[in-house]
KENUMI-544293 format. One record per residue (C-alpha): x, y, z; residue in one letter. Coordinates in steps of 0.25 Angstrom, whole numbers, plus 2048, in hexadecimal, padded with zeros to 3 digits. Example, Ala and Ser with C-alpha at 12.3 -4.5 7.8 and 13.67 -1.06 7.14 Angstrom:
8317EE81Fa8377FC81Ds
This chain:
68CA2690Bx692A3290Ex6A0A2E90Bx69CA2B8FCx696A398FDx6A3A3D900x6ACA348F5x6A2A398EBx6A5A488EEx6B0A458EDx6B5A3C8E1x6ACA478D8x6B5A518DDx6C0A4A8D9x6BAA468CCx6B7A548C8x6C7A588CCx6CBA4D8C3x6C4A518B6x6C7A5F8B7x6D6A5D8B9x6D6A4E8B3x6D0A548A5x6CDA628A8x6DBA688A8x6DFA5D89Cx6D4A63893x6D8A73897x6E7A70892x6E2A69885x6D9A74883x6E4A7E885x6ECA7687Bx6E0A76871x6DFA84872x6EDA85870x6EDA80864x6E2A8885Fx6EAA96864x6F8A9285Cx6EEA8E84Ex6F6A87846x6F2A78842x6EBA7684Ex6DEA7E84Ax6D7A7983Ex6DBA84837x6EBA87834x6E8A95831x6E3A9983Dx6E8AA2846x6EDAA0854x6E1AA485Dx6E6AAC869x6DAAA6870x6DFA97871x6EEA9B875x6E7AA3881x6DDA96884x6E8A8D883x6F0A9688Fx6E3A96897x6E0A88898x6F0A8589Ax6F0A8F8A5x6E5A868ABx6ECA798ACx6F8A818B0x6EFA888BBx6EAA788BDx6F5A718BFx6FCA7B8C7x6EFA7D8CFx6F0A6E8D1x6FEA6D8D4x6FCA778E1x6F3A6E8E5x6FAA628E7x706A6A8EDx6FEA728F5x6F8A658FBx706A5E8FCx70BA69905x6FFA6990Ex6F6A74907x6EAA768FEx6E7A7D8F3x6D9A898F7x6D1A908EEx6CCA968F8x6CEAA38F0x6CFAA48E0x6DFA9F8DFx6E2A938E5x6EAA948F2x6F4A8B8FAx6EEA8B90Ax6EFA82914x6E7A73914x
């Protein structure tokens, strides 16, 4: 009984990191596309006389430095752990120590 316990833990754990990577960083860059679109104006808003809005070009550059952040973030991962190494957040930057 306890090793069901313990898949359980687990496999939620692994369905939570699936969702927010699987659709989560998808949905952010659509989201920095969208508000893309409505910082250019143009005949992407409703209305072709609008004026760009500074807002949605500084949205768009947050949520694409997000991914960036992301996938980079990601990508230490794996060649942190392909070089015998792990990733810590034991302080608020993520470091490279030791396994």
């Amino acid at each position: 009984m306890h090793t069901v316990a313990l898949a359980l833990d687990g496999s939620w754990r692994v369905l939570l990191v699936s969702l927010v990577l699987g659709a989560g960083l998808p949905a952010l860059f659509a989201l920095g596309v969208r508000s893309l679109a409505f910082g250019i104006g143009g005949s992407a808003e409703a209305d072709i006389a609008a004026r760009p809005h500074p807002i949605g070009r500084l949205l768009a550059a947050l949520c694409f430095g997000l991914v960036v952040l992301f996938v980079a973030l990601g990508i230490t991962v794996v060649v942190a752990s392909g070089f015998g190494k792990q990733v810590s957040f034991e302080h608020v930057y993520p470091t490279v120590v030791d396994k």
